[in-house]
N, C-alpha and C positions, 0 to 999 in steps of 0.2 A: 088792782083792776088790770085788766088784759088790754093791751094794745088792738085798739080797730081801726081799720080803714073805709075813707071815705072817696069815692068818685063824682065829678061834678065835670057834665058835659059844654062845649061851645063851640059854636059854628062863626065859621066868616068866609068870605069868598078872597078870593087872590088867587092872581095874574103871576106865571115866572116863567123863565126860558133859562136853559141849562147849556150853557155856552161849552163850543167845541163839543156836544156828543152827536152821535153816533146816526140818531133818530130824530120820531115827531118832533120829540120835545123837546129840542134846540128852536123853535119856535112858540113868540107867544102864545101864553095860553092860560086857561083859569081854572079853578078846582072849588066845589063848595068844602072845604076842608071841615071834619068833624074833630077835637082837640078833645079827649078824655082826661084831667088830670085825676091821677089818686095821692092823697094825702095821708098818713098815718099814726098816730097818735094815741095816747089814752085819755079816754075822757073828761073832762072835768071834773072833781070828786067832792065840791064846796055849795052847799046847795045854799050860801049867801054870793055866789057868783051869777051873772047874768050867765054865763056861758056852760052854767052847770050841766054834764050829762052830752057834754059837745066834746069831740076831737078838734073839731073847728068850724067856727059859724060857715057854713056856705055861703052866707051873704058875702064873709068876709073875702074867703074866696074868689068870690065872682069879683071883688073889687078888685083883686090882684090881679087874675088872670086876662081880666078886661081891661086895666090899664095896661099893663106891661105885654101884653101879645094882643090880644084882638084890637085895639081900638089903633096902635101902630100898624097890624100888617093886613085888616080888612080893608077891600079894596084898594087893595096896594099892588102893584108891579116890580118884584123883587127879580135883583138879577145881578151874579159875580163882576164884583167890580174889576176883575180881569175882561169881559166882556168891553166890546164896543158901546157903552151907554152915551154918548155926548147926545144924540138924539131927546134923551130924555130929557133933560134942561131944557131943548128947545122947542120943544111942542106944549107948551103950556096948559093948554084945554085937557087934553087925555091923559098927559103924565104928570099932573100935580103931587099926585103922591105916590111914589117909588124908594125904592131901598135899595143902595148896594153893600151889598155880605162880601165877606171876606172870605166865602166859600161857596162852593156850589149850590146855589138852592132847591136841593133834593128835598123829601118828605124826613131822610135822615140824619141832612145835616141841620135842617132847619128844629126837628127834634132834637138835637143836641144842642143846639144856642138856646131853646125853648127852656131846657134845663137849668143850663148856668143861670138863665133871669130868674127864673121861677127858685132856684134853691136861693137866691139873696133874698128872697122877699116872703117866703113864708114867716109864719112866729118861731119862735124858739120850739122844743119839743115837737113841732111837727113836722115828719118828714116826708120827702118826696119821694115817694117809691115807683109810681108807673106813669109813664103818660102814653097815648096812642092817639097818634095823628093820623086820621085817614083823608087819603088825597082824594078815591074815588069810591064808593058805595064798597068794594071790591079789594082794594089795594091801602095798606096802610103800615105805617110805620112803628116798632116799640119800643121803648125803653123802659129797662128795670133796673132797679137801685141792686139787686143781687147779683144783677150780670155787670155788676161796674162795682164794685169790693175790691 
């Protein structure tokens, strides 16, 4: 059987500001972000398996990608913990839930932390070949597993 790939889209919103640049967007600010993963694999080939004829359950999927990225960075306020954050502990109401990264929070660096979580948590045989993150309708970010070999 031939290796196929699968795509399984998600959306969340999040707040980030990009400390020390240059522009806007060193100021708060939010994006409804759209997050494509693709997964790769060959099908199941046991037709006494539940998952017969599957690269991988999408459901399962949507469990990974929903615990481990959307359901931590939707409606969250992420921001380089080189930034001045002490603000954020102290406003309780609006900054309850916040991130600080250990890097700038671009649409590329955030794509690349996206990776490392996502390649521990897929199953065996299924790999992670693309993901694209798009910040705005227009603007988005990609990662491929053959431009990192």
């Amino acid at each position: 059987m031939e290796k196929i790939r699968i795509t399984k889209k998600f959306d969340f919103e999040m707040a980030h500001a990009l400390w020390n640049y240059d522009g806007a967007c060193k100021n708060i600010h939010g994006h409804s972000y759209k997050l494509f993963v693709t997964v790769r694999g060959v099908p199941v080939q046991d037709e006494q398996n539940v998952k017969n004829g599957m690269v991988m359950d999408f459901g399962d999927l949507k469990k990974i990608v929903n615990r481990n990225i959307v359901k931590r960075f939707d409606h969250c306020v992420v921001v380089s913990r080189e930034a001045p954050h002490g603000f954020l502990t102290r406003v309780e109401q609006m900054f309850d839930k916040y991130e600080l990264t250990p890097f700038q929070p671009t649409s590329e660096n955030l794509l690349s932390y996206f990776v490392e979580i996502l390649k521990k948590e897929l199953p065996d045989k299924t790999e992670l070949v693309k993901l694209l993150l798009y910040e705005t309708e227009s603007s988005y970010a990609e990662w491929l597993l053959e431009d990192n070999r």
